[in-house]
C-alpha positions, 0 to 999 in steps of 0.5 A, a space after each residue: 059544518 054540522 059540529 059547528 051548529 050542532 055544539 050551539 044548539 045540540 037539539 035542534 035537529 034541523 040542519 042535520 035534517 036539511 043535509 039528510 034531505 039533500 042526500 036522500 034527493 041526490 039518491 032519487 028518494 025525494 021529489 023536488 016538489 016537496 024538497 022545495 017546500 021544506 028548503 027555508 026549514 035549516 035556514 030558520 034554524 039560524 035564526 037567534 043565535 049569535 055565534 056566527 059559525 053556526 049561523 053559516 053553518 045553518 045557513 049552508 044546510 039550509 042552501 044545501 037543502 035548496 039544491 032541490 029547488 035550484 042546483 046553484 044553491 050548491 054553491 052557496 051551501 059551500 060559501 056558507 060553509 067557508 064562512 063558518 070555517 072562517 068564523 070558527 077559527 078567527 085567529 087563522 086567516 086561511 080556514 076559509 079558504 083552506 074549507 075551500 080547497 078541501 070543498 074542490 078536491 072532495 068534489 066528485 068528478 060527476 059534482 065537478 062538471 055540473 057545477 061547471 055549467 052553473 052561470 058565473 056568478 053574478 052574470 045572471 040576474 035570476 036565481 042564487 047566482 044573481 044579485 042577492 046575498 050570495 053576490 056580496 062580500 065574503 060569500 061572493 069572494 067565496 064562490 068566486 073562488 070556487 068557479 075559479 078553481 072549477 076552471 082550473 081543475 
């Protein structure tokens, strides 16, 4: 997703910086104190801009980055990242859910079975999966396909 925001703000590194991040805390380099301290960072980068695909596309980097700070922020960095596949393609119907698909079968069998322990959506009032902006509209249509598609695979 970071072409989507990175061809509307071509130098603002945040979004980059927050994927980085989360990789680097995947390999063990970062704590997740300081991790959770630095996770609104991509986030803000949203901020201002008006093409809805970089804005998704922020906000996913920014989830991603959060994952530190709770694991089921994953899910919502692959909700944003359907929505930004949606808006950069408006004509094709199924990009989202096509980003969605793709999202399943990259997923390493490690990435798979840890999000399979993650609540379902909206079953637990606390945290990302609870009643805040990932449970409502296209995101919550989105990660309820994801934990649909984790069930079947």
């Amino acid at each position: 997703m970071l072409p989507l925001f990175e061809r509307v703000a071509p130098g603002d590194p945040r979004a980059r910086d927050a994927i980085a991040r989360a990789r680097a805390f995947f390999r063990g380099e970062l704590d997740a104190a300081g991790e959770i301290r630095r996770r609104f960072v991509a986030g803000r980068a949203a901020a201002g801009l008006s093409d809805a695909a970089a804005v998704a596309a922020a906000r996913s980097a920014a989830q991603a980055a959060g994952v530190a700070h709770m694991g089921a922020h994953a899910l919502g960095a692959a909700a944003y990242a359907a929505r930004a596949a949606g808006s950069a393609a408006p004509d094709d119907p199924d990009a989202a859910a096509d980003e969605i698909r793709w999202q399943i079968t990259a997923l390493t069998a490690e990435t798979r079975a840890a999000l399979r322990r993650l609540p379902p959506l909206g079953e637990n009032t606390a945290g990302p999966l609870g009643g805040g902006l990932l449970a409502r509209g296209d995101l919550a249509a989105h990660i309820r396909l994801i934990q649909a598609a984790l069930v079947k695979v």
